[in-house]
C-alpha positions as CSV (number, residue, x, y, z in Angstrom):
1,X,-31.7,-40.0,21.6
2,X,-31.8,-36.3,21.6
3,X,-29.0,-34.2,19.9
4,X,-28.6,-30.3,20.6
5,X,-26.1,-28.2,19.0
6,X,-24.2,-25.8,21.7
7,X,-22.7,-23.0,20.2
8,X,-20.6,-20.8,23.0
9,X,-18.8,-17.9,23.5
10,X,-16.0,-17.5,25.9
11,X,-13.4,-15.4,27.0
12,X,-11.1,-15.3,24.6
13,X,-8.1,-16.9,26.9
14,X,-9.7,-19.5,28.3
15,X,-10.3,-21.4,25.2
16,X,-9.0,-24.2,25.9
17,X,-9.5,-24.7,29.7
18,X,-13.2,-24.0,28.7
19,X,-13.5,-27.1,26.0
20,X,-11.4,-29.0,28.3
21,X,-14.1,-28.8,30.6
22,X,-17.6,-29.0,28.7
23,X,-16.0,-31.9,27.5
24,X,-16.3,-33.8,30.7
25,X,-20.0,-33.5,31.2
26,X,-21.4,-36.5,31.0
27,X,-23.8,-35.8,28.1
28,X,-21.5,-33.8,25.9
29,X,-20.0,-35.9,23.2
30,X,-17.8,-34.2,21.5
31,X,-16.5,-29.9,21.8
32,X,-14.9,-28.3,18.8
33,X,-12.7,-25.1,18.4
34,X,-14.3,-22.8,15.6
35,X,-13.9,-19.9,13.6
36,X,-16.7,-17.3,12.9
37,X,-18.5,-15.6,15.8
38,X,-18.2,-18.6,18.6
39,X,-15.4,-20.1,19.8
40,X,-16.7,-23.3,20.7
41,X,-19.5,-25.7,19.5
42,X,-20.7,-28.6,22.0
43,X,-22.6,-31.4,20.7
44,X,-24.8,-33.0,23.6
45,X,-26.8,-36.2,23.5
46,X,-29.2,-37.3,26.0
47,X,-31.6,-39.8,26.5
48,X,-34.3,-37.3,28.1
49,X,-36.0,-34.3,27.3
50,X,-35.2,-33.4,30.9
51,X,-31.3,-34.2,30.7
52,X,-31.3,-31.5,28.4
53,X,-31.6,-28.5,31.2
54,X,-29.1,-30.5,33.2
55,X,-26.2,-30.8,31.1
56,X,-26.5,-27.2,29.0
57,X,-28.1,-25.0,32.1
58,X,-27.2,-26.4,35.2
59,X,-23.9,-27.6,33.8
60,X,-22.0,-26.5,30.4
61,X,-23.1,-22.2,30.7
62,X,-21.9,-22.4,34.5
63,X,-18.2,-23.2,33.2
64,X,-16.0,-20.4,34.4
65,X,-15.2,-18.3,31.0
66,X,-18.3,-19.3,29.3
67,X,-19.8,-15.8,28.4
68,X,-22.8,-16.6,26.3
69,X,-25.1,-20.1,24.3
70,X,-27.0,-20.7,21.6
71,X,-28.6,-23.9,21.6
72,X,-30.6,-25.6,19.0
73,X,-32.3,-28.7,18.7
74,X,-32.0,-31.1,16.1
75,X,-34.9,-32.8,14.4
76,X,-32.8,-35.6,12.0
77,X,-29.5,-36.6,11.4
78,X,-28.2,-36.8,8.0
79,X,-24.9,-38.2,6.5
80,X,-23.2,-39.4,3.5
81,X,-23.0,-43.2,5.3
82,X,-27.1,-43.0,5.9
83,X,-27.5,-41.5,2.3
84,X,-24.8,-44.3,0.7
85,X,-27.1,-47.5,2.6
86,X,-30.4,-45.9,1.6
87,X,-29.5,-45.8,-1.8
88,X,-27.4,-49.1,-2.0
89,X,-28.8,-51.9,-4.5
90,X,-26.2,-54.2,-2.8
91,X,-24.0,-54.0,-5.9
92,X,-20.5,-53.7,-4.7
């Protein structure tokens, strides 16, 4: 599975409609609402390479109000749940 991080700028009253709808691609698991320089961050997992291109280019920048993307790739996932089972010695 491949995981990009969307970052995306909109017009700033279309918010809303905008996550609404970079929601619905199929690919796009979950859109949130930010504060700092982009309104919006879309997380997008795929099963190709390929996929990629179709669900951020063809798809998620065509929205109507999206103004600008920043995507970036990501190499590993961490979390405190991975960390916890790595380092478990079974002792509960």
């Amino acid at each position: 599975m491949l995981t990009a991080i969307v970052m995306v700028r909109t017009e700033p009253q279309r918010i809303p409609e905008v996550a609404q709808e970079i929601s619905e691609i199929r690919g796009v698991s979950e859109v949130y609402s930010v504060t700092g320089d982009w309104d919006l961050i879309a997380m997008v997992r795929v099963q190709q390479h390929d996929h990629l291109a179709e669900v951020i280019a063809d798809k998620l920048s065509k929205v109507e109000g999206v103004v600008e993307t920043v995507t970036q790739i990501a190499f590993r996932m961490y979390s405190q749940h991975d960390l916890d089972d790595a380092f478990s010695l079974g002792m509960d």
